[in-house]
C-alpha positions in Angstrom: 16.9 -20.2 1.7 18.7 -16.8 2.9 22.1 -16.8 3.9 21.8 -15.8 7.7 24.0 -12.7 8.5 27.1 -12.4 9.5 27.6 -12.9 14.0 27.8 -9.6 15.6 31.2 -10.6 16.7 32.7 -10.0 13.5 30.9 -7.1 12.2 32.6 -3.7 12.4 31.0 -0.9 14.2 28.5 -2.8 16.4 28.6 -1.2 19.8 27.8 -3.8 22.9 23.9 -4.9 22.5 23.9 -5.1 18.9 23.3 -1.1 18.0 25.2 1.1 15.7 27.0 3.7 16.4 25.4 7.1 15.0 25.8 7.8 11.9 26.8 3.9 11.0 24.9 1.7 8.5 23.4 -1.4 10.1 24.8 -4.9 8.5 23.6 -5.6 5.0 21.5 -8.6 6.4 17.9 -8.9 6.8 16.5 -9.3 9.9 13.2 -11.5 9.1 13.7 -14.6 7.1 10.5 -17.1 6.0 7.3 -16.7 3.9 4.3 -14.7 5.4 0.6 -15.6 4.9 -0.7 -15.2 1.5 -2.3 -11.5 1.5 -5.8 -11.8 0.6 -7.6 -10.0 -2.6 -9.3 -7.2 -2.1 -13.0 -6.7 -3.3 -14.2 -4.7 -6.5 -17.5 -4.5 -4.9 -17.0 -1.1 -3.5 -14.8 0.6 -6.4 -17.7 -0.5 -8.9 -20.6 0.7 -6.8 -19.1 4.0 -6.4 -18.5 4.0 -10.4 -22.1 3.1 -10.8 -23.5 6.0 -8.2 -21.5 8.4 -9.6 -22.5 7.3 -13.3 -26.3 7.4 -12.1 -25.4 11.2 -10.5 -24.0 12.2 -13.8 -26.5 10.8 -16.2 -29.4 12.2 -13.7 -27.9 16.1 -13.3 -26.9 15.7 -17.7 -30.8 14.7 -18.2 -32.3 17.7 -15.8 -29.7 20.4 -17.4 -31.3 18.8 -21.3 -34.7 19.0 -19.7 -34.2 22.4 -18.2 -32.8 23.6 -22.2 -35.8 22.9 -23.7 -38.3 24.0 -21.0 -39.8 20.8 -20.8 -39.1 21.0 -16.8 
């Protein structure tokens, strides 16, 4: 477990109601402590359908342009 920080009492440069003053660097301690909720995996679905369209596109524009060369189009 983190070691809370230090109580605003006893840390230099606090101003009343916890700020800084300008140009001051907060404490060094955090100010969230725990564990969040797992983040969840993103699908491949969509990055390998857009692979496969673009893959279709290319082979599709490659086979008219071969076509095209030897007049058979």
């Amino acid at each position: 477990m983190t070691k809370p920080g230090p109580e605003p009492q006893d840390v230099p440069g606090l101003e009343p109601g916890g700020s800084v003053t300008p140009g001051d660097t907060p404490p060094d301690a955090g100010q969230t402590s725990g564990l969040s909720h797992p983040q969840p995996i993103p699908s491949r679905l969509p990055g390998m359908i857009t692979i496969i369209v673009i893959g279709v596109l290319v082979v599709g524009a490659a086979g008219f342009f071969i076509l095209r060369a030897f007049d058979l189009f």
